[in-house]
N, C-alpha and C positions, 0 to 999 in steps of 0.2 A: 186375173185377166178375164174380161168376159167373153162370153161363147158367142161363137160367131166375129170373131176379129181375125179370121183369117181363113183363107181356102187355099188350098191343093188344085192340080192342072184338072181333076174331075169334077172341081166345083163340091169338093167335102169341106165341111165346115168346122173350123177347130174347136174343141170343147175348148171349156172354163181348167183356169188353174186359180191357185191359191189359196190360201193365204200365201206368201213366202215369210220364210223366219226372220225374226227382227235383225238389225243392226243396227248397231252400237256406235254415236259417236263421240268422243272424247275429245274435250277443249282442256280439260285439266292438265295443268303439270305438274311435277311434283314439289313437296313443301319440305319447307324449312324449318326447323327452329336453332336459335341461339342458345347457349346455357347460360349461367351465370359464370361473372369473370372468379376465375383463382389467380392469383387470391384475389378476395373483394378490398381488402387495401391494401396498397401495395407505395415506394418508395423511389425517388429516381436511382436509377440504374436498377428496377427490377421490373419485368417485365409481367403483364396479366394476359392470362388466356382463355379465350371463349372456343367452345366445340361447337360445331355448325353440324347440325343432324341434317341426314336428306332422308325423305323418302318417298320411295317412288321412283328414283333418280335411275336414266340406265347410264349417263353423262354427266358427270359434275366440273365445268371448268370456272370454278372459283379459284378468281385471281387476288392477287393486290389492289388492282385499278376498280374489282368491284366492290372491294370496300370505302366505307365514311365512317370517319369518327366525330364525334358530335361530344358534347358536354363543356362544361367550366373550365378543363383544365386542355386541351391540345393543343398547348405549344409544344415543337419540335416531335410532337406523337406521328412513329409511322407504325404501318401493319404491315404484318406478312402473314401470309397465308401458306399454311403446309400441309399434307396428305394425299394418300392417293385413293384410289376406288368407289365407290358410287353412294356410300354411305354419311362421311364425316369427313370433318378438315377441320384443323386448328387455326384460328386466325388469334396472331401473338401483336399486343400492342407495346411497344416499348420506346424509351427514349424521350416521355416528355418532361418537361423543364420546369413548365410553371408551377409554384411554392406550394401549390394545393387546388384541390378541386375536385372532378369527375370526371370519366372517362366512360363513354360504349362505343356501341356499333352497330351501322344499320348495313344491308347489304343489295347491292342492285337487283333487279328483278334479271333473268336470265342466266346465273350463275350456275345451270344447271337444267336440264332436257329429261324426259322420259321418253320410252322406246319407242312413240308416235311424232319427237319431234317437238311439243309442246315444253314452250317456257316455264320457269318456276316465276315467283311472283319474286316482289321486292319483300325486308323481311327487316323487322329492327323498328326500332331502337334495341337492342339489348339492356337487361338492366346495368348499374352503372359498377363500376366499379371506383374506387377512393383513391386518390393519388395525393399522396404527403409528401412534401420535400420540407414542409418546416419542421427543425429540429426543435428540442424542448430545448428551452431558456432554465435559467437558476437567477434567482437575485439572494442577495446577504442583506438581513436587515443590518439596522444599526445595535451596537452592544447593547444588552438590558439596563446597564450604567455604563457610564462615559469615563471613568475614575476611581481608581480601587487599587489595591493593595497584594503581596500573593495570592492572601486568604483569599481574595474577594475572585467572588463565579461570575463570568463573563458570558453573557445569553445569547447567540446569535439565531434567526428563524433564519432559514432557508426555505423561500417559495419556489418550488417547482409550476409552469406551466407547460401543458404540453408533454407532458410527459405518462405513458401508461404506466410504466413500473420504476421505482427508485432502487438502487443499490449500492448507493452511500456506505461506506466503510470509512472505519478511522483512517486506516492509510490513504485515502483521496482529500486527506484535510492536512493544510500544509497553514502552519503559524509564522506569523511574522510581525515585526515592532520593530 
């Protein structure tokens, strides 16, 4: 303030002040991140889950409603969202239908406040996670010969597709003529 901006009933003239100490102001709010899903492939009727980190956060009201799921595969996908305190929350995707695809999640902007009252932004895509509903297939070829005798050895292949691991045992092979 400069000197001379102000006088007393004697006509004294106010000295100079300043500098005053800075102030700070903050638009930021706090941030998010998504993790990746557990599992990253997962099957109908198992559910994946993504951990939502805050920080910064003095409030987090991460709902249901501020989630989106997005990818190839959301049919019948909902999410729930659980946790409590200012740091984390699980959002669990479960229940979708369709035969295969992908699955994430993006999250509304505001899901969460720091101690000034500032919004969090919006946050996502998440990466994706695998959703398999098709089961592996088996086909039987045809015999290596068509016609034979005791003696004679009968060849069959069996292709699996689809399939990550085989565990084929004698006892799962049943003969018939």
């Amino acid at each position: 303030v400069a000197t001379h901006s102000a006088t007393d009933a004697a006509g004294n003239f106010a000295s100079s002040a300043g500098p005053s100490s800075d102030a700070t102001i903050d638009n930021t709010g706090p941030t998010l991140t998504i993790s990746d899903a557990t599992p990253l492939v997962t099957t109908a009727g198992i559910s994946t889950a993504y951990t939502v980190t805050y920080t910064g956060a003095a409030n987090v009201t991460l709902s249901n409603a501020d989630i989106s799921i997005g990818g190839t595969n959301t049919t019948d996908c909902q999410a729930a969202v659980s946790g409590t305190g200012t740091s984390t929350r699980t959002v669990t995707v479960s229940q979708c239908s369709a035969p295969a695809g992908t699955v994430h999640v993006s999250i509304a902007a505001g899901s969460a406040t720091d101690s000034l009252g500032n919004p969090s932004l919006a946050a996502g895509p998440s990466s994706d996670a695998t959703i398999d509903n098709t089961s592996p297939s088996v086909a039987i070829s045809a015999p290596s010969v068509s016609l034979g005798n005791s003696a004679t050895s009968f060849v069959y292949t069996l292709t699996y597709t689809g399939a990550s691991s085989i565990t084929l045992g004698s006892g799962d092979i049943t003969f018939g003529g």
